[in-house]
C-alpha positions in Angstrom: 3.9 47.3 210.4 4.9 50.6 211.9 2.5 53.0 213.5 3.7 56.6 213.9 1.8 58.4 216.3 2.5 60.7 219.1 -0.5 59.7 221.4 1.3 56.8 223.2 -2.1 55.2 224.7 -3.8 55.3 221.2 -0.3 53.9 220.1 -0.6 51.1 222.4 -4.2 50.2 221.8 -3.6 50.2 218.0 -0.6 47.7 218.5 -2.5 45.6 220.9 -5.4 45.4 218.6 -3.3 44.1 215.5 -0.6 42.1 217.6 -3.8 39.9 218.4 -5.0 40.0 214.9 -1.3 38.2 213.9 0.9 41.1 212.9 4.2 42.0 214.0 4.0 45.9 215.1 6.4 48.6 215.8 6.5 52.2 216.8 7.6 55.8 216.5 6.4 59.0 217.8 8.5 61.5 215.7 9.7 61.7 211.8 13.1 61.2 212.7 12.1 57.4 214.4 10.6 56.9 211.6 12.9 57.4 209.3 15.3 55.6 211.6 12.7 52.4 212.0 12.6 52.4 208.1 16.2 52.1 206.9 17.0 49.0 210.1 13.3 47.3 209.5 11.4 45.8 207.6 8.0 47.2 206.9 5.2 45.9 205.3 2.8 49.3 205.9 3.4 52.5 207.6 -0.1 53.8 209.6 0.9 57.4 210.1 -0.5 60.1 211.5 -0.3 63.8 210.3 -0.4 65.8 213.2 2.9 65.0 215.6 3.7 67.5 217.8 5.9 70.1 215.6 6.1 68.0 212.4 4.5 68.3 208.9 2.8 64.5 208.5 2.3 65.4 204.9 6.1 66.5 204.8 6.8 62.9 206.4 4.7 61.0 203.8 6.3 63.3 200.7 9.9 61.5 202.6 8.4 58.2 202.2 7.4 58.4 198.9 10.7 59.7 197.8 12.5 56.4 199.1 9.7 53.8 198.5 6.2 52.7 197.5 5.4 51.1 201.1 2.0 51.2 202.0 1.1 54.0 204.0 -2.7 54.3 205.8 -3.0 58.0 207.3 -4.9 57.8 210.5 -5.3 61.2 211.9 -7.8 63.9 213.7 -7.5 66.0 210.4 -11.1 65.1 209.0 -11.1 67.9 206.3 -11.5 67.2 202.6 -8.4 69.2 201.2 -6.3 67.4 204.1 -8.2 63.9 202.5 -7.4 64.6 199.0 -4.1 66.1 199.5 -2.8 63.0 201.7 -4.3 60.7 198.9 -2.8 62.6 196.0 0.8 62.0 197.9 0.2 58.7 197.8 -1.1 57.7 200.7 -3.2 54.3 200.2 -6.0 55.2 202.3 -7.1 57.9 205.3 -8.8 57.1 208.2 -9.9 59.7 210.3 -10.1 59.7 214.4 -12.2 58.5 215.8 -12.4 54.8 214.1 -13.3 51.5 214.6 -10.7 49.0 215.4 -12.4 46.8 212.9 -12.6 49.3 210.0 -9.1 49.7 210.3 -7.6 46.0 210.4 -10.1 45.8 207.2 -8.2 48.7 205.5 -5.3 47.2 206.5 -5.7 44.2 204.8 -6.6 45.5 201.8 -4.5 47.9 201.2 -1.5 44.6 202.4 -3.6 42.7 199.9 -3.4 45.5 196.8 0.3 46.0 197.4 0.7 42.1 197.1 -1.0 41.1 194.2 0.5 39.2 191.4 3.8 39.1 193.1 4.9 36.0 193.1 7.6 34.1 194.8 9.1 31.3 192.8 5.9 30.9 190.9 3.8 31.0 193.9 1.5 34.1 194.7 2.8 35.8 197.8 0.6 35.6 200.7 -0.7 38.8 202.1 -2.5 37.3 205.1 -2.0 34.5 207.9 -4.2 31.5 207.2 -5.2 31.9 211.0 -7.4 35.0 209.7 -9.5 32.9 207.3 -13.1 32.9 209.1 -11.4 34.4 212.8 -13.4 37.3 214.0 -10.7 40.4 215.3 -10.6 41.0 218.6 -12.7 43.8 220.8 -14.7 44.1 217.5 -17.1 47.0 218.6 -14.7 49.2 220.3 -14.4 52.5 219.2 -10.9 54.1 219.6 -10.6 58.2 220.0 
């Protein structure tokens, strides 16, 4: 997963929060790292925010689209419903607006994983979208609120 936000401690605090909820989590802070983190990685789901200091977020998810049909979850400030729709009609898969619940978001995580996943299958076998470690865990710091 790759979250793209310029606020490094709300960066860290989203990795730390899904790095104990089993996933594998990298960052960037500009379009540009993105981009960069896209073509050498692999990435199951882009969380992206649309307001980095002197880019267009909805410029950077119209890039995304152009190369793939990764999953992308917007998580940003911008709480209006033209921003909403306009970031859904791109093709984001969801949008989450600051602040949010740590919980809300692993559970839009893993269904939007979990929608991108089904009915692939692997040599006849359904792909798994989650870790069987997750089946009945609680997440972590479950009533935190992050800004």
């Amino acid at each position: 997963m790759l979250v793209v936000d310029d606020d490094e401690s709300l960066r860290r605090l989203v990795d730390d929060y899904l790095v104990q909820n089993d996933f594998r989590v990298s960052a960037a802070v500009t379009g540009a790292e993105l981009m960069s983190a896209f073509a050498r990685e692999v990435i199951d789901l882009v969380l992206l925010d649309l307001r980095l200091r002197g880019e267009d977020g909805m410029q950077l998810l119209r890039q995304l689209r152009a190369q793939s049909q990764i999953p992308v979850i917007i998580l940003t400030g911008r709480s209006e419903e033209a921003d909403r729709v306009m970031g859904l009609e791109l093709g984001a898969d969801d949008y989450l607006t600051k602040p949010f619940s740590p919980r809300e978001l692993l559970a839009r995580i893993r269904t939007v994983l979990r929608r991108a996943h089904a009915g692939q299958e692997v040599h006849g076998a359904p792909v798994p979208c989650l870790p069987h470690s997750w089946l009945g865990a609680e997440p972590a710091h479950p009533s935190a609120d992050w800004r």
